[in-house]
C-alpha positions in Angstrom: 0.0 0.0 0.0 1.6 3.6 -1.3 1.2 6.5 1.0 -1.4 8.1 -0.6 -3.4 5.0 -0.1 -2.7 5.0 3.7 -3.4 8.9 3.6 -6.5 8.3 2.0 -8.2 5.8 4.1 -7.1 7.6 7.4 -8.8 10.5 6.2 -12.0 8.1 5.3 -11.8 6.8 8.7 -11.7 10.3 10.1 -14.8 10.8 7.8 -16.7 7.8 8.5 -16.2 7.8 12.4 -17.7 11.7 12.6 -20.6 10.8 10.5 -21.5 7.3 12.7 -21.5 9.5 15.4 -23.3 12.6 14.2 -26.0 9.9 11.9 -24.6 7.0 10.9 -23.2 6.1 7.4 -20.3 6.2 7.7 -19.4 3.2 6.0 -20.5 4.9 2.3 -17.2 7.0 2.9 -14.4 3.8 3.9 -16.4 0.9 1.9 -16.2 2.6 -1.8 -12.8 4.3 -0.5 -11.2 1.0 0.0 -12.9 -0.8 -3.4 -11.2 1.7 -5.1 -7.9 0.8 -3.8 -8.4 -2.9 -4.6 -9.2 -4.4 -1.6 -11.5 -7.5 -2.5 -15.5 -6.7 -1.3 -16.3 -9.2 1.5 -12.5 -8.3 3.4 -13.0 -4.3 2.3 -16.7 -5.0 4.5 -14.5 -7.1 7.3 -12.0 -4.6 7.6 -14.1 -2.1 7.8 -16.5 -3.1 10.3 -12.9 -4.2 12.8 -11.5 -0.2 12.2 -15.2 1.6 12.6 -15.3 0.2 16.5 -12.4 2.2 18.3 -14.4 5.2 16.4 -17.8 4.1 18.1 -16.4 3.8 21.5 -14.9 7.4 20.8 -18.6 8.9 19.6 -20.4 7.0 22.3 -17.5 8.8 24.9 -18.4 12.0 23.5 -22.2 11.7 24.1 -21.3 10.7 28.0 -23.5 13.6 29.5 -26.2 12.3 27.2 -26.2 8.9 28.3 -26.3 10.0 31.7 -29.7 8.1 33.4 -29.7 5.4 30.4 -28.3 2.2 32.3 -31.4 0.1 32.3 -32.7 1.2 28.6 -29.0 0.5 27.7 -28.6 -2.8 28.5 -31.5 -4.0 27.5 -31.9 -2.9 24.1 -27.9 -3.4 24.0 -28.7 -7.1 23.9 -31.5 -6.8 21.0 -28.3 -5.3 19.3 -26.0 -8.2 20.4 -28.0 -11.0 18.8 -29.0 -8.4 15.7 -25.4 -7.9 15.4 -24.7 -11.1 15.8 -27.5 -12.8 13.6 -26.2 -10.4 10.8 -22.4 -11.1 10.7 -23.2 -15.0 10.0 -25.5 -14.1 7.4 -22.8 -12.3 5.4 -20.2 -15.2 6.1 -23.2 -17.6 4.8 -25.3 -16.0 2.3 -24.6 -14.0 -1.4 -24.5 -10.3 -1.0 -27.6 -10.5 -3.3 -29.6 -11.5 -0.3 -29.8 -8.8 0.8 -29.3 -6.2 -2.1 -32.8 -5.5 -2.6 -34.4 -5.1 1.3 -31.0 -2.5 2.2 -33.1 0.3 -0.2 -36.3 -0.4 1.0 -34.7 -0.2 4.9 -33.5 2.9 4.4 -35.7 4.7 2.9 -38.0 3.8 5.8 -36.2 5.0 7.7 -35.8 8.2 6.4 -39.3 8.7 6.3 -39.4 7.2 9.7 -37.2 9.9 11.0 -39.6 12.7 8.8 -42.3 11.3 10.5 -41.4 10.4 13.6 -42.2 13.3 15.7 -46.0 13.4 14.6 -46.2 9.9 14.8 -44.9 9.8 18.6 -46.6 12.5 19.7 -50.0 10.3 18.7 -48.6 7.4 20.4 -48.4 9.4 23.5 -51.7 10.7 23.2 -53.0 7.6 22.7 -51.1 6.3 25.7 -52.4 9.2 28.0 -55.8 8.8 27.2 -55.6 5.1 28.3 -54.1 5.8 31.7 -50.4 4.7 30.6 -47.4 6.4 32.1 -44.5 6.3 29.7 -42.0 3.3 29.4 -38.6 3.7 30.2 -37.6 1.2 27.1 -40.3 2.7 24.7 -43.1 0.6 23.2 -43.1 -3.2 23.1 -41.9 -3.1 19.5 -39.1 -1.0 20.0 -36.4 -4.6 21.5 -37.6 -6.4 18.3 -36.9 -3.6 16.1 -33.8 -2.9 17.2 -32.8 -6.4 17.2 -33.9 -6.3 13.5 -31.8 -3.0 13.0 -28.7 -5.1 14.4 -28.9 -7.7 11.7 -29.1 -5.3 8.8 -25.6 -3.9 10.9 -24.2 -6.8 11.4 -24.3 -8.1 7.9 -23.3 -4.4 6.3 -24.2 -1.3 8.8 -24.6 2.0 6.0 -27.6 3.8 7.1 -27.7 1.6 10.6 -28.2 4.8 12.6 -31.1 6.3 10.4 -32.9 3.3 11.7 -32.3 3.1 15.0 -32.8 6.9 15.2 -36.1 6.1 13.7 -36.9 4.0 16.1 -36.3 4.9 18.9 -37.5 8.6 17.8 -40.5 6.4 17.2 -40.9 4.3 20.5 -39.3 6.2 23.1 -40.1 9.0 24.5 -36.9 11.4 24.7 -34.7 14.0 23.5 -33.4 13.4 20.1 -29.8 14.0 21.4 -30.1 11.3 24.0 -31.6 9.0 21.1 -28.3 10.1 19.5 -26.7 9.0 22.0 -28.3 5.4 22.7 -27.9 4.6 19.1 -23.9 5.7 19.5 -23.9 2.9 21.7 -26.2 0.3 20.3 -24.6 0.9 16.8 -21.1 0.1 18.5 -22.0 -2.8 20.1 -23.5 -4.4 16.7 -20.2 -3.2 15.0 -18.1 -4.7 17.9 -19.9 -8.4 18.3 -19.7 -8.6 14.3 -16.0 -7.4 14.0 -15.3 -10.5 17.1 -16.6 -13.1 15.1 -14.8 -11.8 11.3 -11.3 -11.4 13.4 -12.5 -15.6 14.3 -13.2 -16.6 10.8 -13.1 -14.2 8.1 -9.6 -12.8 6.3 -8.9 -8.9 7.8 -7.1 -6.5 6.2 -5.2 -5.2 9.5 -3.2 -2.5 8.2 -6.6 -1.2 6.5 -8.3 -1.8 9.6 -5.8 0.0 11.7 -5.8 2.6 9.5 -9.8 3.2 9.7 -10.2 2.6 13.6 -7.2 5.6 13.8 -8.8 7.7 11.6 -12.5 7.0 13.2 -11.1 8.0 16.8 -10.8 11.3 16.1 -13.9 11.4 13.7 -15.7 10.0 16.6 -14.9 13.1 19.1 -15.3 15.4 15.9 -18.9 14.0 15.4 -19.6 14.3 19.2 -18.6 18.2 19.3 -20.7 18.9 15.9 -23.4 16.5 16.4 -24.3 17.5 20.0 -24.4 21.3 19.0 -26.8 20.7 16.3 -30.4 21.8 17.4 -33.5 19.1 17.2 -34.2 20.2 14.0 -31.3 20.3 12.0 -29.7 16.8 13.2 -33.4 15.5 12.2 -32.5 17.3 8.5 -29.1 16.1 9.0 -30.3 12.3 9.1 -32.5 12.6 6.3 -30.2 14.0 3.9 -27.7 11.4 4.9 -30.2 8.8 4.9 -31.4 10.1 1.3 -27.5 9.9 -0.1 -27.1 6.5 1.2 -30.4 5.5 -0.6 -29.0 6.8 -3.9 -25.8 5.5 -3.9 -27.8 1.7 -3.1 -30.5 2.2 -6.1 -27.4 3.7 -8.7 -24.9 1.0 -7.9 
């Protein structure tokens, strides 16, 4: 690998960890990045998934004051993402990429119109709720650990647009501010990255300069995301999502 290579991906890694930790998505920046340079498809997808995890434990250490309070939702919709995450990686190790090809556009474009959405469709829920005498759930709506759980495979076996889903969701099913959802899916999006990147290191073929190269680069993109992301008013990170989620749809459907 020349120099410019190595610059390259670093800076890809920088890119990718700040927009995981801002949206999500990263992986449209490092996965075409690194099939440009050669590296085969299925250990370009390996590879990236082992160097994106260092930058999720840097995003989900710059939302700390967010988490604050978030123990109990945390671990358990952390193990929805655990068995997602987990469910997802064997699928890619098992099935053809073609599997899957034609759900990923339909996934994220719910979830962008999820995330549009969202806010009149949870106000509703609440309503609803009130009327009946129901005091709000602390893990959202029943739905919400199956949903996530079904996020988590869809991360597992790729992960681009991941957070536009679960920020859908749990927008969606929990009631909360949008920079603590932020948060919560900082840390539910690492731990599907992290559970699927233990079992390639076991039995798929990494690239670990590539890898090393992304996870230093998605540090510091991480605390870069956290600073921008957690400055951005309820608003604009909901604009934010959709406009990343839109990208990510176009770059699936024009492929």
């Amino acid at each position: 690998m020349s120099w410019p290579e190595a610059v390259a991906i670093l800076l890809a890694g920088v890119g990718a960890g700040t927009i995981n930790t801002v949206v999500g998505s990263g992986t449209l920046i490092t996965f075409p990045t690194l099939l440009a340079f050669g590296v085969p498809p299925v250990t370009a997808n390996v590879s990236n998934t082992v160097g994106l995890v260092p930058g999720s434990v840097s995003g989900a250490i710059g939302y700390r004051a967010e988490l604050a309070g978030q123990r109990a939702r945390l671990l358990r919709l952390g193990s929805a993402s655990l068995l997602g995450g987990t469910a997802g990686a064997v699928l890619l190790l098992v099935l053809p990429s073609a599997a899957f090809d034609t759900i990923v556009p339909v996934l994220i474009g719910l979830g962008v119109l999820l995330v549009v959405t969202g806010p009149v469709i949870s106000r509703r829920v609440a309503v609803r709720a009130e009327r009946r005498g129901e005091a709000p759930a602390e893990h959202g709506s029943w739905w919400v650990w199956p949903a996530v759980a079904a996020a988590g495979i869809y991360g597992g076996y790729f992960g681009a647009a991941q957070g536009v889903l679960l920020m859908a969701i749990l927008g969606i099913g929990i009631a909360d501010g949008i920079q603590r959802h932020n948060a919560t899916k900082n840390v539910l999006a690492g731990l599907v990255n992290a559970v699927a990147a233990a079992i390639f290191i076991l039995v798929a073929q990494v690239d670990w300069v590539v890898a090393g190269l992304i996870a230093g680069g998605s540090i510091v993109g991480g605390q870069l995301g956290a600073t921008v992301g957690r400055r951005l008013p309820p608003t604009v990170l909901r604009a934010v999502i959709v406009v990343v989620g839109v990208t990510a749809l176009v770059v699936f459907l024009t492929d």
